[in-house]
C-alpha positions as CSV (number, residue, x, y, z in Angstrom):
1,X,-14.9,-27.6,-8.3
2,X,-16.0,-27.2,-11.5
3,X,-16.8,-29.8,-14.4
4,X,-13.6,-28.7,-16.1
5,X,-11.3,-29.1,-13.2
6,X,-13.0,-32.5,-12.6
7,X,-12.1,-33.3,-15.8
8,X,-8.7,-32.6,-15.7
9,X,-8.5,-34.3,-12.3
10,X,-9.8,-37.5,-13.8
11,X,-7.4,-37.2,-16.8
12,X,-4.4,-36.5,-14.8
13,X,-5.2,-39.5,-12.6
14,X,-6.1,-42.0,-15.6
15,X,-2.7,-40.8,-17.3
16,X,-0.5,-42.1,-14.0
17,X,-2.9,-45.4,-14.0
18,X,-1.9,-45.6,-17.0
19,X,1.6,-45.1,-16.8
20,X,2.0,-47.6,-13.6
21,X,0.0,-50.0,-16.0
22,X,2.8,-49.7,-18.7
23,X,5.6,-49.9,-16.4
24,X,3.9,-53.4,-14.9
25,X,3.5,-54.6,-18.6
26,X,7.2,-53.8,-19.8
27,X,8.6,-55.2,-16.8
28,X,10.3,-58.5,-18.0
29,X,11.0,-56.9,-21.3
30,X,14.6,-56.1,-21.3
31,X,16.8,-53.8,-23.2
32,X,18.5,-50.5,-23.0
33,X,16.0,-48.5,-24.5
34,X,13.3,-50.2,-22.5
35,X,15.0,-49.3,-19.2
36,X,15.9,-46.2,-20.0
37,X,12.3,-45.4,-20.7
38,X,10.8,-46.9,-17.4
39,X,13.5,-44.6,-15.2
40,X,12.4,-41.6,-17.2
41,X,8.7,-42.5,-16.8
42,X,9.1,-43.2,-13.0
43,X,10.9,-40.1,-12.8
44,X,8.1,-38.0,-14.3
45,X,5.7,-39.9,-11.8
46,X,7.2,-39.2,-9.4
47,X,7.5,-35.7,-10.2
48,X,4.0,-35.3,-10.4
49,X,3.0,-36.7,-7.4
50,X,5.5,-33.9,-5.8
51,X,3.4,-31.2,-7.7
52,X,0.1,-32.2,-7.6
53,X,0.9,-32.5,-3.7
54,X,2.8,-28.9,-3.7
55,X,-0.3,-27.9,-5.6
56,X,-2.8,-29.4,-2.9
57,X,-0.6,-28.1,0.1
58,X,-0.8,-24.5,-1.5
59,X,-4.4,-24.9,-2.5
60,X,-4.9,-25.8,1.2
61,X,-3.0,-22.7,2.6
62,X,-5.0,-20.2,0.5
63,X,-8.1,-21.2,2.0
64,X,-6.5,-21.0,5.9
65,X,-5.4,-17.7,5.1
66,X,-8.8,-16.4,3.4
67,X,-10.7,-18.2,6.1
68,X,-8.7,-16.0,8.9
69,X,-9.2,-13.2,6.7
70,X,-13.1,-13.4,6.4
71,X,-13.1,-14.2,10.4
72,X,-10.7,-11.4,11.3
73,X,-12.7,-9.1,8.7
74,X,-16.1,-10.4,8.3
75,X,-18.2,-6.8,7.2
76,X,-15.2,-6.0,4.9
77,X,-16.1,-9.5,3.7
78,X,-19.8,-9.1,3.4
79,X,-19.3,-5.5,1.8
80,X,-16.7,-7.4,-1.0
81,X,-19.3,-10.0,-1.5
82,X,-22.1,-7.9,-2.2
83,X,-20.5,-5.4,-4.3
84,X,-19.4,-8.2,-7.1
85,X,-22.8,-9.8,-6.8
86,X,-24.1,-6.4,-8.0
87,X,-21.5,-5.9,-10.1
88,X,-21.6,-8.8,-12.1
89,X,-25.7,-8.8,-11.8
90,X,-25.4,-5.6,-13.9
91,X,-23.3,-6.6,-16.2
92,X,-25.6,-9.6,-16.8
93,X,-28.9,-7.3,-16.7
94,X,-27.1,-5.2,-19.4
95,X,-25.7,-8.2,-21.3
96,X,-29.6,-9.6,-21.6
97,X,-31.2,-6.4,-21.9
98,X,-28.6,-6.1,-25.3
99,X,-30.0,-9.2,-26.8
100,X,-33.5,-8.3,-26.6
């Protein structure tokens, strides 16, 4: 996972503490507006725990099905892997080779 996923990750999750931290403090306040806002903001909780779980469950199913596709296919595999090695270590050879 890269740092910027991680990032995001940790973001995401300190926005929902958050969130459940405001709902807890406005709890005994009362008024319309107030209550209108916590169903809204539940709402949109809970609609991101659905997609961040869709997200996981087709995250999850992408790497079954690449996994039986490697094991079902393993030189094709091999031949894939090697050719974008080489093809992005030219690109990088050339890219240096520019800037000297």
């Amino acid at each position: 996972m890269s740092k910027e996923t991680k990032a995001l990750s940790n973001d995401m999750v300190q926005i929902a503490e958050d969130a459940r931290a405001l709902m807890a403090a406005t709890a005994d306040v009362a008024g319309e507006k107030v209550g209108e806002a916590r169903k809204r903001l539940a709402a949109a909780l809970e609609r991101g725990r659905e997609i961040a779980g869709d997200v996981r469950d087709r995250a999850i199913q992408g790497a079954k099905a690449a996994d039986e596709a490697v094991h079902e296919h393993p030189y094709q595999a091999i031949a894939i892997g090697i050719g974008v090695g080489a093809l992005v270590g030219y690109l990088l050879g050339r890219r240096c080779h520019r800037n000297d």
